[in-house]
N, C-alpha and C positions, 0 to 999 in steps of 0.2 A: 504494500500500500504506500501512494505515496503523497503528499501534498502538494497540491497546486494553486488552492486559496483558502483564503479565508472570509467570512463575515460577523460582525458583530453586532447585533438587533439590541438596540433600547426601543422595550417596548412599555405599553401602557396599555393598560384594559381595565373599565369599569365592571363595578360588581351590580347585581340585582339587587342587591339587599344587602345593608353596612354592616361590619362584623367587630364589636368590640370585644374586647379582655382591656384585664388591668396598666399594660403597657402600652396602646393603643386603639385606636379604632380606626376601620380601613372603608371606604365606597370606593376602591379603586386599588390597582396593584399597577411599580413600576417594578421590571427587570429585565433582563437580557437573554437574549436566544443566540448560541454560537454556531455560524455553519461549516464545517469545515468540507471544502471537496476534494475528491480525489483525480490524480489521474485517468482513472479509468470512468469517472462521469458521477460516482458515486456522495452522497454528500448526508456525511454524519451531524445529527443536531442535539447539540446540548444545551440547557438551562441552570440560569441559579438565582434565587430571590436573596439578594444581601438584605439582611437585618441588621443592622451596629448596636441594635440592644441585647442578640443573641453573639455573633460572632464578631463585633470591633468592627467589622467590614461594611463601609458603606456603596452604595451604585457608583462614586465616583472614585472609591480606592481601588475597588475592582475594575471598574473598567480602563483606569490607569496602568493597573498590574499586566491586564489585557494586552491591550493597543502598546504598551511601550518595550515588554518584554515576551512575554509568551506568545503568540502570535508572531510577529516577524521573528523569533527563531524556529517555531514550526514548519513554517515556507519550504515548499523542496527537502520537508525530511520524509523519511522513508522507514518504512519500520516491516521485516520481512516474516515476525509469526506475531501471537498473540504475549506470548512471554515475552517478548524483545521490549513490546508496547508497554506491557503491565511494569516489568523492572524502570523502566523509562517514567510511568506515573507515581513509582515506589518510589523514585529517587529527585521529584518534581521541585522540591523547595531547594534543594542543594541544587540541582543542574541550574533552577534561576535566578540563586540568590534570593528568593522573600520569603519571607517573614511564616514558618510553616503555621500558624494562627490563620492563613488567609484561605480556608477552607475553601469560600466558594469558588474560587479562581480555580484552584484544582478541582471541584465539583464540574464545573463548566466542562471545561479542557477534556475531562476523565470521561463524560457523557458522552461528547461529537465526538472522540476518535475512536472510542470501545463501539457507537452505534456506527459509525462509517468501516470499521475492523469489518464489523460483521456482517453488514452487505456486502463491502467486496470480496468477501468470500464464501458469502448465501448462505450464514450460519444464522441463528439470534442471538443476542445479547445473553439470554438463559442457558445456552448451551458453550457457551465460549463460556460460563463461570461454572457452569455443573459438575465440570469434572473436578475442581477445587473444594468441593462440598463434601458433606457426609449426607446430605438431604435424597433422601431413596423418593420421597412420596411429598407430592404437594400438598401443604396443608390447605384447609379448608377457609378460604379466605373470606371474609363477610366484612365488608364497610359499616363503618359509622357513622351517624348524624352528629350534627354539631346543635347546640344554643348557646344565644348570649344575651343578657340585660335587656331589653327593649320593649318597644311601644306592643300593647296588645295586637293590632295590625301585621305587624313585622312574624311577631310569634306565629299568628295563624297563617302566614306565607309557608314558613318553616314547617308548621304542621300538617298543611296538605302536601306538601312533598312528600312528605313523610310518611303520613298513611297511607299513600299510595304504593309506599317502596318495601311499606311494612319490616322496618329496620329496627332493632331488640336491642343495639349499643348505642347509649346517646354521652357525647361530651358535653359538658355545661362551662362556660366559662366566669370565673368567679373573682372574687378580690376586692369589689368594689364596694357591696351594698348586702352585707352577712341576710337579715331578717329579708330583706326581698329574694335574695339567691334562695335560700330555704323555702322560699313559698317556689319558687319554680321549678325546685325538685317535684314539690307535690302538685305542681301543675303539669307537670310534664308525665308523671305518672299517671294522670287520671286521663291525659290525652291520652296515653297510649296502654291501651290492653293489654291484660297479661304478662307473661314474667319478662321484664328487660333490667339492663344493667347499663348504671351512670356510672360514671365518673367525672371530677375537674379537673379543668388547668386553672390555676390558680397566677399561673407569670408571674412569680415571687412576689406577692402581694404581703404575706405576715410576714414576723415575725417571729422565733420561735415558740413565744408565747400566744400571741394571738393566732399563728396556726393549729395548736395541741387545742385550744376552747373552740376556732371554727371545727377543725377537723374531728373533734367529739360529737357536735350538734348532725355535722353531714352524716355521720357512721350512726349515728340514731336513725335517720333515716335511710341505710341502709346499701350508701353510697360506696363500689366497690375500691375506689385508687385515687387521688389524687396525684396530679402532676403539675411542678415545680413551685409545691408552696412558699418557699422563701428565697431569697431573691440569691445570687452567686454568690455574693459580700458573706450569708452567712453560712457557707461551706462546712463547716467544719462542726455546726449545730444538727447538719441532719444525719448522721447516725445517734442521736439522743432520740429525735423525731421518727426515726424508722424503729426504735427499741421502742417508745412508746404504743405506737400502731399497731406491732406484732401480732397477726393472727387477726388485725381487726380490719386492715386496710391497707392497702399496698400504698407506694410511696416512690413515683417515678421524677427521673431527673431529666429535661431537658435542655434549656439555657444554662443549667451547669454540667453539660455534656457537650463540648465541640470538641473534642482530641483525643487521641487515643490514653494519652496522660491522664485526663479527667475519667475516664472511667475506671483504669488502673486504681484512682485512687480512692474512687467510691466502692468499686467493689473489693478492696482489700481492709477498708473500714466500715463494711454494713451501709453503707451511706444513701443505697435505696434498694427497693426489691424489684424497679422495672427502669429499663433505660430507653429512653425515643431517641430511635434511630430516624432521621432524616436526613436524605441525601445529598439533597444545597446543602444543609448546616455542616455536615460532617466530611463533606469535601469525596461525594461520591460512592459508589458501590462497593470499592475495593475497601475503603475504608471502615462504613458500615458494617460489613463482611468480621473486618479485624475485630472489631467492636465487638460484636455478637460473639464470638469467640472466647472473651474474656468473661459476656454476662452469663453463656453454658459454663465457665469452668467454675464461677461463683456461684451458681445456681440463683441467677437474675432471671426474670424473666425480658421481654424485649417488646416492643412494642412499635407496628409501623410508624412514624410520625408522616407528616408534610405540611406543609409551609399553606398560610393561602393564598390562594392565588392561583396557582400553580395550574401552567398551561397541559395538554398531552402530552409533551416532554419527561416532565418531571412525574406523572402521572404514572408512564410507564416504567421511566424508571426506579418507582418505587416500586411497582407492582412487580418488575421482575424481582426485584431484593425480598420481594415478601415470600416469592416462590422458591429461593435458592435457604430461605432459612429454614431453621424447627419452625414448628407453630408459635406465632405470636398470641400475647397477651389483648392486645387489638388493634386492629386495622386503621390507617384514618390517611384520609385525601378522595382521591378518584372522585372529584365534586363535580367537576367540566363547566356548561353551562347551565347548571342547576343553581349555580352562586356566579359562572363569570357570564357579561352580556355575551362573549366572543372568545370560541378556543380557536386553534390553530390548526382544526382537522374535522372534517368533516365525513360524518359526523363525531361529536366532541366525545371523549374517551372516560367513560364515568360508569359509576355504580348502577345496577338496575335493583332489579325486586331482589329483597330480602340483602342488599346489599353486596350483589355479588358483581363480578366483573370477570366476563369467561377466561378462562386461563389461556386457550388455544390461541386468544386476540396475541398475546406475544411472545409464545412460544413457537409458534408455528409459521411465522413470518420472518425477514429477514431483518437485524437490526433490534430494534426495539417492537417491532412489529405495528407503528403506525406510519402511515402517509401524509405529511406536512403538506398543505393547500397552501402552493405560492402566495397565491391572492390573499387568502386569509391573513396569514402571517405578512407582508405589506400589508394589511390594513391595522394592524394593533404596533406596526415599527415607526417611532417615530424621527430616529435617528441610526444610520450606520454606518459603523465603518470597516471599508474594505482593503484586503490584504492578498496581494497576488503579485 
């Protein structure tokens, strides 16, 4: 395989309905889409949504790190098996000099050229990692629903989707307003029939004291996990907070999860029972992969994450990461245009009933197994820049 350009998409796409947590509220998603093509006509695409409140990395560090360094040394390189490519992303921060904290940069770069690998050699992205795995049997993948804070209206948006798709895992995002979040537990129960299971994300909203008092009230009503009750700064308080919970409620990390380092050091301190993996945050598959590795030797469990936003790119590239592990804890993204006005493929790449998302969509196809619509994607790019 070899490189002949490059492209780099800032794009923009509004959402159907705003999506708040404690650290912000979003009607709109910016990020970037990389193209890389080949010699042979091929053209691999990767995604990454910079967050600076999760990873330090903003849209305009990255796209610096981009356009000034990675990119024009990719031009006219060539990479002759899939191991040659992998050691080559294994050794990313060093061959560019920056700063290995800048996940998405590597997340980007590790998507377009593993999804361009495997078209021009008619393989998928799933089986170019399978043989790296111990995974015999796909697990049974099922998507999640999301809520957050809002107006009655908004909620009952949420809620016809949702009974429609008759979906049993819901996320609730919390931090802001204790006595109203607790009533949306029990309204969210009473919308939906029969046995389901919540959880929070919390976006480091407590304290360690005012999470032990929220996260008592939540486990009253029945709630299974919480995720990233207190904020990074207090690191070193949540193995007290996972000792507390024990046996009553799981206790997952993600803003205090970007590196391999950071899990290292939560799972040799107790410091949670579930780790979100997301592939922007974590700077791609290969990485997530290492990750997951260390939460099986601790007996963590794992948990898909994704970012919002998130075009069929990153869609699919979660969905394969979900196929090459054990069974996760829970599933979450594959929204498409159920939350964005406009995906990048037609049609848009998301969960159906009972929140599934067929597996053969990207296994069986070449690449990541979706087809990127020119036109669409020029119509969500606002600026690009190219490299050839």
């Amino acid at each position: 395989m070899k490189i002949i350009a490059c492209r780099l998409r800032e794009t923009h796409i509004p959402f159907k309905v705003s999506f708040k947590h404690a650290l912000h509220t979003r009607k709109e998603v910016q990020g970037m889409i990389l193209e890389v093509e080949l010699s042979d006509g091929q053209i691999g695409y990767g995604e990454c949504l910079p967050r600076d409140y999760v990873t330090g990395e903003t849209h305009q560090s990255v796209i610096s790190a981009l356009s000034d360094i990675v990119l024009p040394a990719l031009l006219h390189k060539s990479f002759s098996s899939f191991g040659e490519l992998k050691q080559w992303l294994h050794s990313f921060f060093e061959v560019h000099n920056i700063n290995n904290r800048q996940t998405c940069v590597l997340a980007i770069t590790e998507l377009a050229l593993i999804d361009a690998f495997a078209k021009s050699t008619q393989s998928s992205v799933y089986k170019l990692f399978s043989s790296d795995t111990t995974t015999n049997k796909v697990p049974d993948i099922r998507y999640s629903g999301t809520y957050s804070l809002g107006s009655h209206e908004a909620f009952k948006r949420y809620q016809s989707v949702y009974d429609k798709l008759s979906l049993r895992q819901f996320k609730v995002k919390v931090g802001t307003d204790l006595d109203a979040e607790l009533a949306l537990i029990d309204k969210i129960r009473s919308a939906n029939s029969g046995d389901i299971e919540i959880r929070l994300d919390a976006n480091g909203a407590w304290d360690l004291n005012q999470a032990i008092d929220a996260l008592k009230k939540f486990a009253d009503k029945g709630v299974a996990c919480c995720e990233q009750p207190m904020p990074v700064e207090l690191k070193a308080a949540y193995p007290e907070l996972v000792s507390k919970f024990k046996g009553i409620m799981d206790i997952c990390i993600d803003e205090s999860l970007c590196h391999y380092d950071d899990a290292l050091w939560f799972a040799e301190n107790a410091g949670a029972t579930v780790f979100n993996l997301r592939v922007s945050k974590l700077g791609g598959i290969s990485a997530c992969l290492a990750i997951a590795k260390i939460a099986q030797a601790h007996d963590i469990d794992c948990q898909l994450g994704a970012q919002v936003g998130e075009t069929a790119i990153l869609t699919a590239a979660g969905h394969t990461l979900a196929q090459l592990l054990p069974k996760c804890r829970f599933y979450e993204g594959a929204f498409g245009t159920y939350l964005l006005e406009q995906d990048i493929t037609h049609p848009s790449v998301m969960f159906a009933h009972a929140g599934k998302l067929p597996i053969s969509l990207l296994k069986e196809h070449a690449g990541f197994g979706i087809e990127v619509d020119q036109d669409l994607i020029s119509k969500v790019t606002y600026q690009s820049h190219n490299f050839s």
